[in-house]
N, C-alpha and C positions, 0 to 999 in steps of 0.2 A: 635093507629096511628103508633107506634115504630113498631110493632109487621108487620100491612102493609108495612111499606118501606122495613124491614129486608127481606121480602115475596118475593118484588118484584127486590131487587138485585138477590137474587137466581135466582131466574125465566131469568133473563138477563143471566145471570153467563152460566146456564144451556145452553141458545138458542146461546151465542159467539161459548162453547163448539161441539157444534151438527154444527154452520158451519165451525168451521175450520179444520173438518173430507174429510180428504185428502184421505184415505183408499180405498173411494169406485172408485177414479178413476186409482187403481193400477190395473197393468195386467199382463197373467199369458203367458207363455210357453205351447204351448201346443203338445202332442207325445202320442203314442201308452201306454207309459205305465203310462203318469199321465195325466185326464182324468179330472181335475177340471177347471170348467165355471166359470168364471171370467169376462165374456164381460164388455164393457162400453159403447158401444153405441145402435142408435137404428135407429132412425129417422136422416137424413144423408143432409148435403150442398154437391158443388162443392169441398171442402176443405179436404171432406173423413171427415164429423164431425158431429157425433151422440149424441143423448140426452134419451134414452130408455132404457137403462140395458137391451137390447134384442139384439140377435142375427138376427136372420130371420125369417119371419112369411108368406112365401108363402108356398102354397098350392100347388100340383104336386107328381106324380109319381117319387120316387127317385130310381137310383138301391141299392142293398144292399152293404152297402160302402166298408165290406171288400173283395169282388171282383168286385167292380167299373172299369171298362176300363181308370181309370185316376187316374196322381197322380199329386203330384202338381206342379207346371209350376216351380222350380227350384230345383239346382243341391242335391243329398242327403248329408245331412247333415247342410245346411242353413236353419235359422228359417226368418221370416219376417211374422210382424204385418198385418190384415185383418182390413181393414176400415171398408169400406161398402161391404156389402153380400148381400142374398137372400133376396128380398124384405124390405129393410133396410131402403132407405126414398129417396130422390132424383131423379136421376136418375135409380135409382135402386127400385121405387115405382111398388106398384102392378098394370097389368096392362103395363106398359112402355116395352119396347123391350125389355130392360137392367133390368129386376124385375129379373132374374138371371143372372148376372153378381155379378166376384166377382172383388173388389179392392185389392190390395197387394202392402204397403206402402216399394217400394225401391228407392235407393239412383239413380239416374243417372249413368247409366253405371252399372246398376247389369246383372248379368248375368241371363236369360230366358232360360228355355230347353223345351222340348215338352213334355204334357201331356198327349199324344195319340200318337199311331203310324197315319202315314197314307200323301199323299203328297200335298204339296205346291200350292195352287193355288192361293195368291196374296201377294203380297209384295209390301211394300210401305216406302220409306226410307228417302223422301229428305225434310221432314219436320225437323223447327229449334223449339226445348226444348222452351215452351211456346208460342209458334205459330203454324197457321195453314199450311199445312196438317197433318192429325192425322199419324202417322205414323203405321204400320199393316202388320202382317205376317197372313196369313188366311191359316189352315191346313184342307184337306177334309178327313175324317173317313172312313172308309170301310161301314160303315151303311148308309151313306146320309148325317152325321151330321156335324159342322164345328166346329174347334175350332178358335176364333179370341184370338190374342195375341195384346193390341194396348198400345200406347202412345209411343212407342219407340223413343229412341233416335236418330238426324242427324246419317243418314251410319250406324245404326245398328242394321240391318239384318242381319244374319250368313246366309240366307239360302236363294234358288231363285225358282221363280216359275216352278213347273212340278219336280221337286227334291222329293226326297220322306227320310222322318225322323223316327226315333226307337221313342218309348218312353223313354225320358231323355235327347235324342240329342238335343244339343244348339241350337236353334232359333236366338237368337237376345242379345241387350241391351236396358234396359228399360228406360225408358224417362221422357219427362214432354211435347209430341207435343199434339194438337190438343185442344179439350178442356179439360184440365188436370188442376186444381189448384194447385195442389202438384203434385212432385215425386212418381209416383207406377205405378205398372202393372194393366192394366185392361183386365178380362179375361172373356172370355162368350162360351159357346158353342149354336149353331143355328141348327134349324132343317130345311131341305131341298134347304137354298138359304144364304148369307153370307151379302149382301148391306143392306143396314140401309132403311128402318127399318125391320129387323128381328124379327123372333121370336125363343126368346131364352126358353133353356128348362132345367129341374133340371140337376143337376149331385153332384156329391161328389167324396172323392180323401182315397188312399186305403192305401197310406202308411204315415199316419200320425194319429191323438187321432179320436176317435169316432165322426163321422159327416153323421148321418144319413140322418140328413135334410144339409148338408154340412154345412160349417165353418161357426165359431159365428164371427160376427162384434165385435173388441177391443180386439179379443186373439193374440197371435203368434204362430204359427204354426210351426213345424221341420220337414222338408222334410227326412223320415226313409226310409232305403234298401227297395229293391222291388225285 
């Protein structure tokens, strides 16, 4: 009997131990030259909040990331967290318009630049941080393609429509308008037409760690020279 109860504090001791392992929801930096997976989420709310130790699991044609036509939506040298990715869970589900959209968890008022050359064809600015309208800079590609930039913040758009931007040139400020639960940039590129609902399609970005299938949901990413 002694022998049982001694058995079964261990067994408790053991199972406290194993949950209050706080480890697996630390995250990493991620760059060109350290290249370690780390994600924490997977399956995604309104909130940017996953539960999967997965990155992204759709399926699609990617280009090959280290000469992708795209780098990532801010200035080089800024890192900023990845919510939700490629098929991550939410709105971001396989399937949904947004199954490639990515999130990028920024503060109000961070700065957005462009991830593609190519010009301006909507703007939309006069939505208030947690209210409707979504607010959107829409950039059109020289292929057909688009890039939407959305949730920005009241008045900030840097750029108007029929304008034309480099890759890196400043777009906007990023927000909390439209249906945003949190702060961060939502970014998606569309093939052939830009109004909801779209059809978005793979991409990846060239100056930052290895992302064939593009960014893992729960890392941070460092925008490197180009």
């Amino acid at each position: 009997m002694r022998y049982s109860i001694l058995l079964l504090l261990f067994l408790t001791i053991i199972s406290c131990t194993n949950d209050d392992d706080t480890s697996k929801f630390t995250t990493t930096t991620a760059t060109a030259s350290d290249d370690i997976n780390n994600g924490i989420y997977g399956n995604g709310d309104n909130n940017g909040n996953d539960s999967n130790n997965s990155s992204n699991g759709c399926a699609g044609d990617y280009p090959e990331w280290l000469t992708s036509p795209y780098v990532l939506p801010y200035p080089v040298g800024k890192t900023y967290q990845v919510a939700l990715s490629h098929c991550s869970g939410s709105y971001h589900s396989p399937g949904q318009p947004d199954q490639y959209a990515i999130d990028f968890r920024m503060n109000i008022g961070t700065l957005i630049t462009a991830a593609r050359e190519g010009t301006v064809v909507y703007v939309q600015e006069s939505g208030t941080d947690y209210m409707f309208p979504n607010n959107i800079v829409v950039v059109k590609h020289g292929d057909g393609t688009y890039a939407q930039y959305m949730h920005l913040t009241k008045n900030g758009a840097l750029v108007t429509p029929d304008s034309f931007v480099a890759k890196g040139d400043s777009i906007g400020y990023s927000g909390a308008t439209g249906l945003a639960g949190y702060p961060h940039l939502h970014f998606v590129v569309t093939q052939d037409s830009w109004p909801y609902p779209y059809t978005s399609i793979p991409y990846n970005f060239k100056n930052t760690a290895s992302n064939p299938r593009s960014l893992n949901s729960g890392r941070s990413y460092t925008a490197e020279p180009y």
